[in-house]
C-alpha positions, 0 to 999 in steps of 0.5 A: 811238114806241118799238117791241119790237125782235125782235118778228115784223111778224107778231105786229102787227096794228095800230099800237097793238099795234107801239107796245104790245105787251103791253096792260092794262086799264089801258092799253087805258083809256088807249087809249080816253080818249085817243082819245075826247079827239083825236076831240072835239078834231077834231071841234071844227075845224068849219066851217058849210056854208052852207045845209047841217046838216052842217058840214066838220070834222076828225072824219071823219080822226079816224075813219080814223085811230082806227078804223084804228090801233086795230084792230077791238074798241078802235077801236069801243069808243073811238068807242062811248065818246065818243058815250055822252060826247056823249049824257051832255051833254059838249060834244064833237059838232062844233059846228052852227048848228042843233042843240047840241053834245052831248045825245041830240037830236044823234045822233037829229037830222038830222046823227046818221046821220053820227055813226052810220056813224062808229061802223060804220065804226069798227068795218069799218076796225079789222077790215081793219086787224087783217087789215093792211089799212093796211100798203101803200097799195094796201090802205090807200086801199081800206079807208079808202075804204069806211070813208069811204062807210059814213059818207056812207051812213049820214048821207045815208040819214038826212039825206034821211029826217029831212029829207024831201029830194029825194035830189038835194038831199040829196047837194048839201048833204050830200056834194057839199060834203065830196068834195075834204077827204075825198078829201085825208084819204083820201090823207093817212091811206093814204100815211102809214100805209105809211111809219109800217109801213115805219119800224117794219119798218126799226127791228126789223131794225136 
């Protein structure tokens, strides 16, 4: 990472801006391809849940961490633009036993509530982060807590109404499965990201 050396802590909202001050359309296009390309990527780490729609992947952190170092407006823009991707019939939604990995049937599908709160919850994690919610932990885990339950609400609400489940049984097979990966990607983004801040913060000093 190369950071602007002098620059005030202050003048960085988020670690995009620490690592690119000044920014272009260009770069802000840059921005959005690349993390378009890591959140397919991460969503391609998937593994079925038996007897669950919903399969464990990497793309819930790809969310914390994009929405997160992003900031609000690209952060949201970023997850906008790889659902409009998915929808246009590229093959990057996470696979799934019961229904394709791309088209317009998966976000209006059972799973789609999941992929829904994503796109909000980018959009409520780039806006704590542009307050520098994810400079020390104990703001980070917080924010990147809520942004994880705005996930779930928005995919269990959806799974139990497409479904027709029991609220019971839509928890056990679309949240009790995920509570300890993403209780660990939650820990994981809200320790590391403190210690990336700290080393800017020593970089700039020296």
């Amino acid at each position: 990472m190369r950071f602007t050396r002098g620059a005030p802590m202050s003048s960085m909202a988020t670690l995009r801006t620490a690592v690119v001050p000044r920014s272009t359309a260009l770069t802000h296009a840059l921005f959005i391809v690349g993390g378009v390309a890591f959140i397919s990527a991460m969503a391609q780490l998937s593994i079925p849940v038996p007897g669950s729609p919903v399969p464990v992947t990497g793309q819930t952190l790809a969310v914390l961490l994009v929405g997160t170092t992003y900031g609000a407006r690209l952060g949201v823009t970023t997850f906008a633009a790889y659902l409009l991707a998915g929808i246009a019939g590229a093959p990057i939604f996470a696979p799934s036993a019961t229904s394709a990995n791309h088209g317009i049937a998966r976000l209006t599908g059972a799973t789609g509530g999941y992929l829904v709160g994503m796109l909000v919850a980018s959009l409520i994690l780039g806006y704590l982060a542009d307050r520098k919610a994810d400079q020390k932990f104990v703001t980070s885990f917080p924010a990147l807590f809520a942004g994880n339950a705005i996930i779930f609400a928005f995919g269990l609400t959806w799974l139990h109404a497409s479904l027709d489940l029991t609220w019971s049984k839509t928890f056990s097979i679309g949240f009790t499965p995920f509570i300890i990966g993403e209780a660990l990607k939650i820990a994981i983004v809200a320790t590391s990201l403190p210690l990336v801040w700290r080393k800017i913060a020593s970089t700039l000093k020296n």
